[in-house]
C-alpha positions, 0 to 999 in steps of 0.5 A, a space after each residue: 678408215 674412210 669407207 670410200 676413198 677416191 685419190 686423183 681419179 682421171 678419165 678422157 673421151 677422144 682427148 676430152 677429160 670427162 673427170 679429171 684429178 678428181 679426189 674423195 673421202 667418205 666416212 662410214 655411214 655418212 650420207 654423202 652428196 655428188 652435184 654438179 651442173 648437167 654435164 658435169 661428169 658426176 655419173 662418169 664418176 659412179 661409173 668409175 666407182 662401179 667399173 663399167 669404166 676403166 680410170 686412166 688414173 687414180 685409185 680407188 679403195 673401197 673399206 680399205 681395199 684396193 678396187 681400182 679397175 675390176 669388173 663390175 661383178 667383183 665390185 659388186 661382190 666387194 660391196 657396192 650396189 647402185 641404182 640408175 637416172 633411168 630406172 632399169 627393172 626387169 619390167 616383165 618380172 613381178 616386184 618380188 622377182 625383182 628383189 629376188 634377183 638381188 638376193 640369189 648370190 646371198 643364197 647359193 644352192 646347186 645346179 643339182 638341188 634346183 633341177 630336181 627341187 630336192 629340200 635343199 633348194 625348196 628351203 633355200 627359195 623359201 629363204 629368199 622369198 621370206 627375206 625379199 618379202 622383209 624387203 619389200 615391207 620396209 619399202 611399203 611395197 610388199 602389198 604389190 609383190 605380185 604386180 609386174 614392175 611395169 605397172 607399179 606408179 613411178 615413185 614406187 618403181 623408184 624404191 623397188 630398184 632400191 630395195 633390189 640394190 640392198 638385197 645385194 648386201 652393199 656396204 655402199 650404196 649409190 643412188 642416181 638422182 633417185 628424186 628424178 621425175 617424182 612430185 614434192 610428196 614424193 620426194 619428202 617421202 623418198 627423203 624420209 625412205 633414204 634416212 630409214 635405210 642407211 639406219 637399217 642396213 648400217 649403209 654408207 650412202 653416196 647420191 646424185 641429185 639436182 633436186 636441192 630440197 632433197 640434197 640441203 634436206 639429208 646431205 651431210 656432206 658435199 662435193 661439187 663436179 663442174 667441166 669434171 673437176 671439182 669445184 668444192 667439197 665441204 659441210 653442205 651449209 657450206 658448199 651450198 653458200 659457195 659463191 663459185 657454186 652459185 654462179 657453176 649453177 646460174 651459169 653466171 
């Protein structure tokens, strides 16, 4: 059973169709990739997947399950994490706060417990503290925890988002052009980064990217948006010789 399965999905904007009959399979634990010219409709999908959009048709199953239209919270819940083109962190918040805010779902105690501190609630924070640091580790951020988010360098603002996507426990994580903005060195070190964590966390992974060194470099699969509809899908080698492709690419 495919992890993600996305079948005809539709939507239009004042009668223009943003993605239209848009089709998908995404095996456990592959590490997948969306790319398309600027316009293309390739966060209108991630949107869809997420629910801040409501498909005028289509189905999507998420392990299975019917997902189709629920809320973003009950799609949260059921397993999907995501991260933003512009990254949005609680700028004002610490790193570790951060990744806090991704793990309290996974950690619930009362209103009662966490009013009057009662053991209850100091071992349950003492919990989530613990399993942010674990977080931050991985990331090789946990020696900043206590810088404000905003003044973390921009590569490193990149993976602390990630990392707060994975506190919420994903099954499939999506990422929006995450090389967005950063440098060769970065890129390969965020290469080197998505590889660890889908092998971490057991992590189905679905990105955005225009960067192509990134895509050839970790994609195994491909699909292709270009006007909203799909133009090809296939083994990365191969769509990436496609000549419709190329030419979507080089406006030819």
């Amino acid at each position: 059973m495919a992890m993600l399965s996305v079948d005809h999905l539709s939507i239009s904007f004042g009668g223009l169709a943003a993605v239209y009959n848009f089709s998908m399979e995404i095996e456990k634990g592959a590490l997948y990739g969306l790319i398309g010219p600027n316009g293309a409709g390739k966060t209108t999908v991630f949107n869809l997947l997420t629910g801040v959009y409501q498909p005028k048709e289509g189905i999507i199953r998420l392990d299975g399950q019917d997902i189709t239209g629920l809320p973003p919270a009950r799609i949260s819940h059921a397993g999907i994490a995501r991260t933003f083109q512009n990254i949005r962190l609680f700028q004002g918040l610490s790193v570790i706060d951060n990744v806090k805010v991704g793990l309290h779902e996974s950690f619930p105690y009362g209103t009662l417990a966490g009013v009057l501190r009662l053991p209850s609630y100091r071992k349950q924070e003492k919990a989530i503290d613990d399993r942010a640091t674990e977080l931050l580790k991985i990331f090789d951020l946990d020696g900043q925890r206590d810088l404000l988010a905003a003044n973390l360098p921009y590569g490193a603002q990149r993976k602390l988002e990630i990392a707060r996507a994975i506190a919420t426990k994903p099954k499939l994580l999506l990422l929006d052009e995450p090389a967005a903005g950063m440098n060769p060195g970065e890129t390969t070190e965020l290469m080197n980064t998505i590889r660890l964590i889908r092998e971490e966390f057991d992590l189905t992974i679905l990105l955005i990217e225009h960067d192509m060194q990134l895509v050839s470099g970790i994609c195994e699969e491909l699909t292709v948006l270009n006007f909203g509809r799909m133009l090809a899908q296939g083994r990365t080698k191969d769509v990436l010789k496609d000549p419709e492709v190329i030419r979507a690419y080089l406006g030819e």
